[in-house]
Backbone bond lengths (Angstrom), bond angles and torsions (degrees), N, CA, C in turn:
res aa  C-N    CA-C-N  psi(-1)  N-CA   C-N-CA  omega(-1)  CA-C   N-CA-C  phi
1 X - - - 1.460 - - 1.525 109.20 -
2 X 1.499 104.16 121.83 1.474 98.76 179.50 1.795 120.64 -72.74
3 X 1.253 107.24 125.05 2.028 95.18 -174.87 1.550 106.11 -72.07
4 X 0.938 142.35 22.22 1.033 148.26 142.17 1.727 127.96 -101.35
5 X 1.074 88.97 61.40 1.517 101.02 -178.19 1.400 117.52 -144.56
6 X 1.776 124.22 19.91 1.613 115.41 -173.48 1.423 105.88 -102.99
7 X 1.356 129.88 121.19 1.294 125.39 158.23 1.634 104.54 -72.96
8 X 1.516 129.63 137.34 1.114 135.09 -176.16 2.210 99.80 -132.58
9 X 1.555 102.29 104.54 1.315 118.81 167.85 1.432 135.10 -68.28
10 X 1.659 125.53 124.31 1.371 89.06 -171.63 1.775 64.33 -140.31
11 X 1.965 85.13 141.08 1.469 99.95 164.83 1.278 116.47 -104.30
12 X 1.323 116.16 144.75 2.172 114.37 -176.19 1.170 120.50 -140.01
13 X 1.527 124.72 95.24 1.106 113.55 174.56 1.845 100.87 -88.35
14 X 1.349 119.36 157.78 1.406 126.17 163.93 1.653 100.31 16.82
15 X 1.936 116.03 62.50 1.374 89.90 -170.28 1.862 76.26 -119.99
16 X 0.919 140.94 23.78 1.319 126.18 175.56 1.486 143.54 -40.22
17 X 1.604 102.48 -17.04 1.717 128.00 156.83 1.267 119.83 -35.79
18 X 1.385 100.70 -52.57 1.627 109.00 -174.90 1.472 118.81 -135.73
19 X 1.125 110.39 -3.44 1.385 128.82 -178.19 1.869 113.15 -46.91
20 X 1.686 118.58 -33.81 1.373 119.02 -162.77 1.663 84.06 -69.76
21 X 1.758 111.62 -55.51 1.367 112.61 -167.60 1.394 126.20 -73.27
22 X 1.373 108.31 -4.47 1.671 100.53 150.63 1.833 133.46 -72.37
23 X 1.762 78.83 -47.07 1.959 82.27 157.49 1.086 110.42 -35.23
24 X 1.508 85.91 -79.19 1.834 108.10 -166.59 1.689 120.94 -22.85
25 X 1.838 103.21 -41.70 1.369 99.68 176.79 1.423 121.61 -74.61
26 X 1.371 114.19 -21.20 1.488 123.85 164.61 1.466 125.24 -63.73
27 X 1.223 119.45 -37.31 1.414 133.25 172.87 1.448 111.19 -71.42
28 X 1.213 120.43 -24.38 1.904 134.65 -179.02 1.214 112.66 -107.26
29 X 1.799 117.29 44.44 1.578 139.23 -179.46 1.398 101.60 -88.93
30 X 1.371 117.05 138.50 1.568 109.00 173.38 1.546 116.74 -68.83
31 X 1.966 95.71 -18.17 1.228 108.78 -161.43 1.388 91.06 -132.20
32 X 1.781 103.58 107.80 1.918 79.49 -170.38 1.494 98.24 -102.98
33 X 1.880 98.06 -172.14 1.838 98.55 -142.88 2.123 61.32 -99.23
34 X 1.523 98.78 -176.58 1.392 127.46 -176.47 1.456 95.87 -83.95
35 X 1.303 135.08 -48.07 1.699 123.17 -171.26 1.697 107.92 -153.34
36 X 0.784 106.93 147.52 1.485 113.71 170.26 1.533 131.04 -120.80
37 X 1.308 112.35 118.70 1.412 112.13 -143.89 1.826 95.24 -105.03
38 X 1.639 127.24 131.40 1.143 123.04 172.62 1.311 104.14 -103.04
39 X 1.528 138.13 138.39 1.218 131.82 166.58 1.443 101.77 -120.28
40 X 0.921 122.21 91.93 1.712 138.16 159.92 1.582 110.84 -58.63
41 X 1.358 109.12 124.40 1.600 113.11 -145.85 1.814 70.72 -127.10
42 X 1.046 106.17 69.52 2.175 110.89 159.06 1.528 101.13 59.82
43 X 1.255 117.09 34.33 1.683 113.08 151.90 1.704 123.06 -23.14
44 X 0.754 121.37 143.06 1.343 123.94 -175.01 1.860 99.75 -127.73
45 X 1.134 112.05 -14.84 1.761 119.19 -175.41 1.141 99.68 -93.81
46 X 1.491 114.88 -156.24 1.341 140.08 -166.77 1.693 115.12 -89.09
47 X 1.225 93.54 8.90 1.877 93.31 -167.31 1.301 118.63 -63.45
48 X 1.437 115.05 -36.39 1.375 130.86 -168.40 1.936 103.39 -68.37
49 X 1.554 94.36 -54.32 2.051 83.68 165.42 1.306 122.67 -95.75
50 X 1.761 110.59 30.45 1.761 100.76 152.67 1.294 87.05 -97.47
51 X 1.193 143.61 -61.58 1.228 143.73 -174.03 1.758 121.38 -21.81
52 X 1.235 99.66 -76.61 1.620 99.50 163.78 1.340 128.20 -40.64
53 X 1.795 110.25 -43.49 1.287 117.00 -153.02 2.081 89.11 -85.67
54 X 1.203 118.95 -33.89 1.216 108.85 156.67 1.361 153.80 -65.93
55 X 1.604 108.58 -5.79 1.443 123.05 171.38 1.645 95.07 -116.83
56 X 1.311 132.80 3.94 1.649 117.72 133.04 1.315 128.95 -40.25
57 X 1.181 117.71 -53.32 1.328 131.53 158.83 1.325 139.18 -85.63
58 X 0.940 122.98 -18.14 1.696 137.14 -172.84 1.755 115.39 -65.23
59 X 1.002 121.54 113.26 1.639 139.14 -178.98 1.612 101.71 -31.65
60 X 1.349 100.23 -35.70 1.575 89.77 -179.50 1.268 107.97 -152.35
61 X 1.513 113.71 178.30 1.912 118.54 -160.87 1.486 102.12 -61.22
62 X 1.630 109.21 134.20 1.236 125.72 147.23 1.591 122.30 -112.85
63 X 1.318 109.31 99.25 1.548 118.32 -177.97 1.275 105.03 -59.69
64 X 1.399 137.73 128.86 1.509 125.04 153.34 1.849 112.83 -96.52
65 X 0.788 119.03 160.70 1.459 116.70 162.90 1.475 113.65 -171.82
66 X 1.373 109.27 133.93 1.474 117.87 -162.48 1.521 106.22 -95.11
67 X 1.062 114.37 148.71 2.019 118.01 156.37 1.518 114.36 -153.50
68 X 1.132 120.30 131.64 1.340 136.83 146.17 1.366 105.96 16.22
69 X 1.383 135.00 129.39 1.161 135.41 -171.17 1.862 115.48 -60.76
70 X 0.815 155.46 153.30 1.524 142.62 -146.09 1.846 115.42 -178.38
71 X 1.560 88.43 -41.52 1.864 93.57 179.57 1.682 85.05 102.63
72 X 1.822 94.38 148.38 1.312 129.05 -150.06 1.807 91.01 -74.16
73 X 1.506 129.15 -23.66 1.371 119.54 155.08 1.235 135.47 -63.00
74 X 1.352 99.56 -32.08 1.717 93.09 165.70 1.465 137.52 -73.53
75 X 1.490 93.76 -24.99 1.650 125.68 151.92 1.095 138.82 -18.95
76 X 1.504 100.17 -63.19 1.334 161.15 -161.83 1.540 93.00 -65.82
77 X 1.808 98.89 -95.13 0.983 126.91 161.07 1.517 125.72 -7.84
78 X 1.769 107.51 -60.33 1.540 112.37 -173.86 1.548 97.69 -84.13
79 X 1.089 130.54 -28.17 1.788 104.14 -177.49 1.182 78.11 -73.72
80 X 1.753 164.10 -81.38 1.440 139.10 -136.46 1.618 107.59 -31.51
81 X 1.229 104.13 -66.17 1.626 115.41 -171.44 1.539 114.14 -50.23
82 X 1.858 118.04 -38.10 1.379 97.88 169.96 1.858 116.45 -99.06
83 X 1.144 107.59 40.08 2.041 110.50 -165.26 1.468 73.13 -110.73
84 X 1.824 98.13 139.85 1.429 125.99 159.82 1.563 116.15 -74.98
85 X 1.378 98.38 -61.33 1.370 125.07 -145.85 1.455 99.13 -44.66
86 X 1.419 104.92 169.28 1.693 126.15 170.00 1.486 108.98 -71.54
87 X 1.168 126.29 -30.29 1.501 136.93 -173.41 1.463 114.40 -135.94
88 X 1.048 108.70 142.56 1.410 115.40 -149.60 2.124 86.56 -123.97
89 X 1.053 88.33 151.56 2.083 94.98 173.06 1.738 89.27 -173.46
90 X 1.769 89.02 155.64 1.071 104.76 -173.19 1.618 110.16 -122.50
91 X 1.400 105.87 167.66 1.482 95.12 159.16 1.711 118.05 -166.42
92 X 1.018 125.68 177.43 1.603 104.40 -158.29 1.495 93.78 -131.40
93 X 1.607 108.88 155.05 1.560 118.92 -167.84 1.651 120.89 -58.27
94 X 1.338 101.48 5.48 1.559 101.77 -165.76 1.431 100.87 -157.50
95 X 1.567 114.56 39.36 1.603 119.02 161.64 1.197 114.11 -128.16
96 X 1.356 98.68 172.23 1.993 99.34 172.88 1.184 116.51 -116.41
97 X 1.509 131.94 151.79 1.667 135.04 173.45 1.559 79.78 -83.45
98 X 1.668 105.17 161.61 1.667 126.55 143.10 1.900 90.36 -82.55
99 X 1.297 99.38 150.08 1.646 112.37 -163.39 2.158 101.05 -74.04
100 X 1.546 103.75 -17.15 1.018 96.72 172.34 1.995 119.90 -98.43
101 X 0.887 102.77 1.26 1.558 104.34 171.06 1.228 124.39 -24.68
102 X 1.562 116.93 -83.02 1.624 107.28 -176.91 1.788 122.67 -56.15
103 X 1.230 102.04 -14.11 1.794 111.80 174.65 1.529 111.78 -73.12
104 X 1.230 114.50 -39.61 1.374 128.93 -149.57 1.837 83.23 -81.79
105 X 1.151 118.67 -49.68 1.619 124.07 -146.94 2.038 98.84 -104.82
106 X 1.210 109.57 -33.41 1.771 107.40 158.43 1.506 109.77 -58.09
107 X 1.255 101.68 -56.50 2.124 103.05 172.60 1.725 105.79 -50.07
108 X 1.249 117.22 -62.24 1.238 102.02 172.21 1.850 139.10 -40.85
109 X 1.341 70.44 -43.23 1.824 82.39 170.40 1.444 126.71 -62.68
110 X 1.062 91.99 -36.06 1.746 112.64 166.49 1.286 123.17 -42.68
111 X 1.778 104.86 -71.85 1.378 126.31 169.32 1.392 118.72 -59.52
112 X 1.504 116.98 -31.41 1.552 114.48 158.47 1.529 104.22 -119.49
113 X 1.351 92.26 113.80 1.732 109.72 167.57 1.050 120.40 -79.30
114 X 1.548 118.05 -37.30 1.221 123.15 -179.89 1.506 118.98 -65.29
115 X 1.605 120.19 -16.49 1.555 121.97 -172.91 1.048 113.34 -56.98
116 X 1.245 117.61 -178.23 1.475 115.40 151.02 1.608 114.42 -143.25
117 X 1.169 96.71 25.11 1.881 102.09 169.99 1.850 105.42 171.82
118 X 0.989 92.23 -176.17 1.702 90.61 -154.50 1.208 92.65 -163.87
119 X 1.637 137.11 136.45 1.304 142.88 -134.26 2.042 97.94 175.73
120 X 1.794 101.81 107.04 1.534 97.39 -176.83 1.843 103.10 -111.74
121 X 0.789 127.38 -124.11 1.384 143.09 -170.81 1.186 115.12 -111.51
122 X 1.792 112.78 150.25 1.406 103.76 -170.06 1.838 72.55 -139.84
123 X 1.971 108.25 163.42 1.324 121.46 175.30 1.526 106.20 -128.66
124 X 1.489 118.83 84.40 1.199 134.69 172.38 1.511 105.28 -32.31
125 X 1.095 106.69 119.66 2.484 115.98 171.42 1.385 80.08 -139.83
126 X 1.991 75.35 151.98 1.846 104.95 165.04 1.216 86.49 -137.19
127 X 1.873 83.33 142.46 1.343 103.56 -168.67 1.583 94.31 -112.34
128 X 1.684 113.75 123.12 0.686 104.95 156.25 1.767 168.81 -53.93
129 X 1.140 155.70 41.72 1.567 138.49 -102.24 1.496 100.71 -74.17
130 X 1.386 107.22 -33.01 1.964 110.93 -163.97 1.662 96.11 -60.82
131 X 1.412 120.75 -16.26 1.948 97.55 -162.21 1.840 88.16 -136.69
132 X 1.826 100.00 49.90 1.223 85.02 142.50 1.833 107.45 89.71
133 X 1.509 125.21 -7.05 1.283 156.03 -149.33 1.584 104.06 59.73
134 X 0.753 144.94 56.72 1.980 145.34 144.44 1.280 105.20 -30.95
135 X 1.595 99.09 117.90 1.969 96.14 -170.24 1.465 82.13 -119.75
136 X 1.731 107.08 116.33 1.580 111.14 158.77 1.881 115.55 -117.89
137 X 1.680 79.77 143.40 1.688 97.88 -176.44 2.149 95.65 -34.74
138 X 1.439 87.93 172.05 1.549 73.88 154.29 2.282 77.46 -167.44
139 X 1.246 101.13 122.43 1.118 122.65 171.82 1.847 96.62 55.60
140 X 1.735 107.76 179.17 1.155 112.12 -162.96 1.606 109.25 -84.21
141 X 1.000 140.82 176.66 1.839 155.53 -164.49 2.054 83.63 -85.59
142 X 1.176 98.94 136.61 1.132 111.95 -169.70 1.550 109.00 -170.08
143 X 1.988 118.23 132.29 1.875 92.42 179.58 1.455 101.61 -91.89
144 X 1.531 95.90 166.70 1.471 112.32 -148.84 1.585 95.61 -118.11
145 X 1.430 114.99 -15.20 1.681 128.70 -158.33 1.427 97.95 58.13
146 X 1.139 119.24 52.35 1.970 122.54 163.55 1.529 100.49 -69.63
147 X 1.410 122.18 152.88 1.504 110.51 138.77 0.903 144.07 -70.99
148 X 1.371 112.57 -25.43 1.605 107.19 165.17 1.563 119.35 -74.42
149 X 1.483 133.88 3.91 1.127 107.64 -169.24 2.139 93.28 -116.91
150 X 1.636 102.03 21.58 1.570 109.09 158.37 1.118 136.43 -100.29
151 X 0.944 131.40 -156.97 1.946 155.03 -178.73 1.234 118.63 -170.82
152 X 1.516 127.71 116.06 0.966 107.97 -129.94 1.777 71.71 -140.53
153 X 1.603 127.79 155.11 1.259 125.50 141.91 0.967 125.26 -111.67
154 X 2.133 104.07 145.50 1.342 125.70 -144.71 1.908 103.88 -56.50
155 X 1.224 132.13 -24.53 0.866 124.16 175.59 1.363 128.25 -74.41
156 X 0.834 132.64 -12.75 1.886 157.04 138.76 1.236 99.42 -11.53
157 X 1.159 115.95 -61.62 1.798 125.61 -170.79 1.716 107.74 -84.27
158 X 1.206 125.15 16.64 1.180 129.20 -164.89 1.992 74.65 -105.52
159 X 1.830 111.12 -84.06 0.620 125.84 144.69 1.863 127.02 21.91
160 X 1.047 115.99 -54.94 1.995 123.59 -135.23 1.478 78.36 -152.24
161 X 1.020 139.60 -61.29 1.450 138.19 -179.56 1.792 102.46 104.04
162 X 1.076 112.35 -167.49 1.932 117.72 176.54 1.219 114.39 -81.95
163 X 1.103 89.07 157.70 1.657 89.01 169.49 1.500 130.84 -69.55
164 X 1.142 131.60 163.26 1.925 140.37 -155.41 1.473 95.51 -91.69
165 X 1.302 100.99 85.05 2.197 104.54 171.52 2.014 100.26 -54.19
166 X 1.433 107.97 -9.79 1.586 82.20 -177.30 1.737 112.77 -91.21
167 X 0.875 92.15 -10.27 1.913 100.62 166.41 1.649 110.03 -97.42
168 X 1.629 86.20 128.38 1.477 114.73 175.72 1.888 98.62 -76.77
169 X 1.068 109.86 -62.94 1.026 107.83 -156.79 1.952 114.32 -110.21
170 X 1.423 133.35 165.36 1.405 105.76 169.81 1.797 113.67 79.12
171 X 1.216 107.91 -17.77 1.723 116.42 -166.04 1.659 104.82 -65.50
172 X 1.294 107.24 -5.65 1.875 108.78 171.99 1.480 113.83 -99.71
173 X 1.360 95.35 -22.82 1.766 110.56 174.88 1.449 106.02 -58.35
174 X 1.543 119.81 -53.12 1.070 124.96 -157.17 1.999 107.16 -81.74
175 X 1.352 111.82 -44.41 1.190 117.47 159.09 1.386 127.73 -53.21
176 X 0.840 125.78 -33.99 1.309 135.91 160.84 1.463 119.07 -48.89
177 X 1.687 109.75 -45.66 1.494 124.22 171.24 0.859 117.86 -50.42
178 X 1.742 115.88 -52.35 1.317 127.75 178.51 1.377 115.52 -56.62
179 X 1.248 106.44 -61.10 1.484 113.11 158.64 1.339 128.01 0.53
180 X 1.237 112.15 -71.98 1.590 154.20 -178.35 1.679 105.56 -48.27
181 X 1.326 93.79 -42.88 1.685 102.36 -172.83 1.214 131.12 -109.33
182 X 1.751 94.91 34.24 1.436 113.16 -177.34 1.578 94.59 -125.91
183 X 1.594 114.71 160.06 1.189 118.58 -175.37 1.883 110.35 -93.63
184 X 1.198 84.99 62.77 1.760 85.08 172.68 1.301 108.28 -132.90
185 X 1.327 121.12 176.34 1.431 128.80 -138.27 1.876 99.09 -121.48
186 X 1.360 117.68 144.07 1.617 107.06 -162.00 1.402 97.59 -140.62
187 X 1.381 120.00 116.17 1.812 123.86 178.80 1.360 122.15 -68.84
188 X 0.835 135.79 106.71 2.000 128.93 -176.25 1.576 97.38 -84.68
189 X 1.015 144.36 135.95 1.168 141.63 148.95 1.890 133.74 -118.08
190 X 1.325 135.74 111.96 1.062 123.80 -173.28 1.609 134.28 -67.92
191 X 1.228 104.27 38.62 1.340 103.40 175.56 1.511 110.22 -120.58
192 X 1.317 119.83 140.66 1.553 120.96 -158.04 1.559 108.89 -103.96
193 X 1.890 92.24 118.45 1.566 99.76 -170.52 1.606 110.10 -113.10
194 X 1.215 120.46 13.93 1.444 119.96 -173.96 1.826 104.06 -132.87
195 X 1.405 94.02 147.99 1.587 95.99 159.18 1.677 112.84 -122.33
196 X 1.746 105.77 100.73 1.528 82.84 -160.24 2.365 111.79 -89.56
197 X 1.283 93.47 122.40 1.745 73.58 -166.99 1.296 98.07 -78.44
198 X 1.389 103.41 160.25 1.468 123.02 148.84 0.983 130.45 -115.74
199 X 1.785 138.24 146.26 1.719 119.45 -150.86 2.089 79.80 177.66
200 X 1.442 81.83 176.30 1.665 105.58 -156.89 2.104 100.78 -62.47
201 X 1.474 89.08 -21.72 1.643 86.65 -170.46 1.362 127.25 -111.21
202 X 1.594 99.52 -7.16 1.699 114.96 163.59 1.938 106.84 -24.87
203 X 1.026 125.70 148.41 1.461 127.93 149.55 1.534 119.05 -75.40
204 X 0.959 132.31 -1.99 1.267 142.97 162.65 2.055 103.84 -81.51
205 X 1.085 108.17 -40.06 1.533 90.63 -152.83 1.390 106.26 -83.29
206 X 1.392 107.70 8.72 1.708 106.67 146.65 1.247 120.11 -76.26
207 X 1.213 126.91 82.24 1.656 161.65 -179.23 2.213 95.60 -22.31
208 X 1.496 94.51 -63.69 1.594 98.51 -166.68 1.655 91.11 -67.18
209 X 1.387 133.13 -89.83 0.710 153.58 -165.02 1.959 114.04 -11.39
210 X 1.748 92.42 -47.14 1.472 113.56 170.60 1.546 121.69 -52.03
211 X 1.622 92.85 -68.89 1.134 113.34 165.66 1.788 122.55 -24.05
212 X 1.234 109.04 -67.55 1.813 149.57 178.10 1.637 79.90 -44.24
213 X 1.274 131.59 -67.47 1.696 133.26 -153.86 1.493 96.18 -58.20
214 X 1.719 104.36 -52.01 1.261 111.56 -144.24 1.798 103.33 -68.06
215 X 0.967 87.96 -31.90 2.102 95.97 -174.55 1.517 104.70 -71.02
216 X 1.172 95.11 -36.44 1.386 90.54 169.69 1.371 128.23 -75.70
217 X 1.121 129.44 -29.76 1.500 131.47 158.25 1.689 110.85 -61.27
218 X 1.094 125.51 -56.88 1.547 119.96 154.46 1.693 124.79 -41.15
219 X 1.018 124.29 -41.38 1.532 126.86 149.66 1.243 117.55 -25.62
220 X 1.730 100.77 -71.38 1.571 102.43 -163.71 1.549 118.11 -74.42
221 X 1.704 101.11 -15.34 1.460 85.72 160.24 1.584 133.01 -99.41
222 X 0.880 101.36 -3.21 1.584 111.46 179.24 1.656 95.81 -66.65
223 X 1.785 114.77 -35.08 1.380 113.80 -158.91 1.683 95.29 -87.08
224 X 1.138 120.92 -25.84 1.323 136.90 170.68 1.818 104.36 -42.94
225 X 1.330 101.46 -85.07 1.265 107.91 173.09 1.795 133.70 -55.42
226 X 1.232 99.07 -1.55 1.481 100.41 171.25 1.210 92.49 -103.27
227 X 1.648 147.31 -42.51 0.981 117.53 -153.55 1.752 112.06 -83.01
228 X 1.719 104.79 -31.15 1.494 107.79 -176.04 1.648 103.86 -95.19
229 X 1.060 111.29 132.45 1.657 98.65 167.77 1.457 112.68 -99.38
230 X 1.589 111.15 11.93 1.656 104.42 147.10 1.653 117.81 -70.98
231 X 1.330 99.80 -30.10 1.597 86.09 -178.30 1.368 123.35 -58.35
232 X 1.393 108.11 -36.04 1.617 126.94 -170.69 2.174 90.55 -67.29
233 X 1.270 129.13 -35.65 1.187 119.81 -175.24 1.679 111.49 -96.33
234 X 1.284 125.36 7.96 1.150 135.37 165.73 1.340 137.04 -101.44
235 X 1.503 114.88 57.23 1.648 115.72 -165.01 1.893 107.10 -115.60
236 X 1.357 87.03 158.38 1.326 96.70 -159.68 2.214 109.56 -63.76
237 X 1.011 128.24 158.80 1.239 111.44 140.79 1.684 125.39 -88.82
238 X 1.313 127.46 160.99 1.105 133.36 158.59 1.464 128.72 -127.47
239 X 1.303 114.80 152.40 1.621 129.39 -157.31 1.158 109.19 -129.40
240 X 1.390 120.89 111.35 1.260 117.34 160.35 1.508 119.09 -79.08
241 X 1.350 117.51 125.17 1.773 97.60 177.98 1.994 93.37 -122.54
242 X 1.390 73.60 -176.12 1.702 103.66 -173.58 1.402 105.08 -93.36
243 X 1.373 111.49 -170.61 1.424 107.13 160.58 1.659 123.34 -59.07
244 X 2.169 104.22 145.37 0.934 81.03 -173.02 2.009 124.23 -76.70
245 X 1.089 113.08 -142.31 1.482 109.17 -161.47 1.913 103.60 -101.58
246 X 0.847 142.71 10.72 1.399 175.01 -175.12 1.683 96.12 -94.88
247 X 1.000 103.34 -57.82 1.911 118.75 -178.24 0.979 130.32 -69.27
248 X 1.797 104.44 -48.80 1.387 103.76 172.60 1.524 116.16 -69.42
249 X 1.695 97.98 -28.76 2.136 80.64 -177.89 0.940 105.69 -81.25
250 X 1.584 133.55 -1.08 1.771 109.67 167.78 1.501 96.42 -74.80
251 X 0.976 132.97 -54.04 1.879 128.63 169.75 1.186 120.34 -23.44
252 X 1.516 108.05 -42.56 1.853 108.00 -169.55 1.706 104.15 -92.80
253 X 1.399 104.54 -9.98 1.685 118.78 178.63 1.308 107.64 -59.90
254 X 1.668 120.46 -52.76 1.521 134.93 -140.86 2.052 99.51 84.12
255 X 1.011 102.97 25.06 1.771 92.30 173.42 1.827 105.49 -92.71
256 X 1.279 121.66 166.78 1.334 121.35 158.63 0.969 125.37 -93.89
């Protein structure tokens, strides 16, 4: 596997708050991806000149490309269509990588060839705005099946198909389902590669609204599986692994 092969997606609406330091955590990879694609879904803020003003400088390509406001699936969707790479990862305008992420989960891929995506730990914070941003833990590092906290190969989506442009919200929930009900193979790993925040302007932290997506993505598969009874014989496996194999021989070395 060539390590130069990750397209890494980031969708942004009006996310300019945190948006430099999500790059930023992408650009501060031990293992960096080949390009990083921004799809600005009709920003109305400042995103478009952090964006630029950060691939002025940036070690390697940052594509921007704008469209018409649409929802974070259609987003989604359009960096798929312009990403090269063999492996596809995502990440969202207002999270953080751990700096070893794409290393940790390419090694994995390695050691399982047969996968087809690889998924570690994420550490849920709310960020406060009233005290100043106050970022508190909120329960222990746990995976969540986020997209940003995977690696995914490009053929996966061949597989599972794109994501649902008619959901605003929940549209990873539902892919994920699909996911689930395909006969391919899925890596869990315990080492924590995401910081996912939560804060007043997330699209999630409209509580009903979430909710409303989420049943509905459970709907369509429940309706999925009654209607095909391939679906009911098409479920994913899952893998818990250890460290990947990169790790253990610094272990069996005496390295740290």
């Amino acid at each position: 596997m060539n390590a130069n092969c990750v397209s890494v997606i980031i969708p942004v609406y009006n996310g300019e708050r945190f948006l430099a330091e999500a790059i930023q955590s992408v650009l501060d990879q031990t293992l960096p991806p080949d390009k990083i694609i921004v799809v600005d879904d009709g920003s109305t803020d400042g995103s478009a000149t952090l964006v630029h003003r950060l691939a002025s400088t940036a070690r390697l390509p940052i594509h921007y490309v704008y469209q018409e406001n649409q929802g974070p699936a259609a987003a989604r969707n359009c960096g798929l269509n312009l990403a090269q790479g063999d492996l596809i990862a995502f990440q969202d305008a207002d999270d953080l990588w751990s700096a070893e992420k794409l290393a940790l989960q390419v090694a994995l891929l390695r050691q399982y060839p047969q996968a087809h995506a690889v998924t570690g730990y994420s550490q849920i914070v709310y960020v406060d705005h009233r005290d100043h941003g106050a970022i508190t833990n909120h329960g222990r590092p746990g995976p969540i099946l986020l997209l940003q906290e995977s690696l995914f190969r490009r053929e996966l989506f061949d597989l599972v198909g794109p994501f649902d442009p008619r959901l605003r919200g929940d549209e990873d929930v539902e892919w994920f389902l699909r996911l689930l009900e395909q006969p391919v193979e899925l890596i869990i790993h315990p080492d924590v590669v995401l910081t996912y925040r939560r804060h007043e302007t997330n699209l999630t932290g409209n509580l009903a609204t979430s909710r409303h997506q989420f049943l509905l993505a459970l709907q369509r598969a429940v309706v999925r599986r009654r209607q095909s009874p391939q679906a009911n014989a098409r479920t994913a496996t899952v893998i818990f692994a250890n460290a990947p194999i990169f790790r253990q021989d610094e272990e069996k070395n005496g390295s740290t």
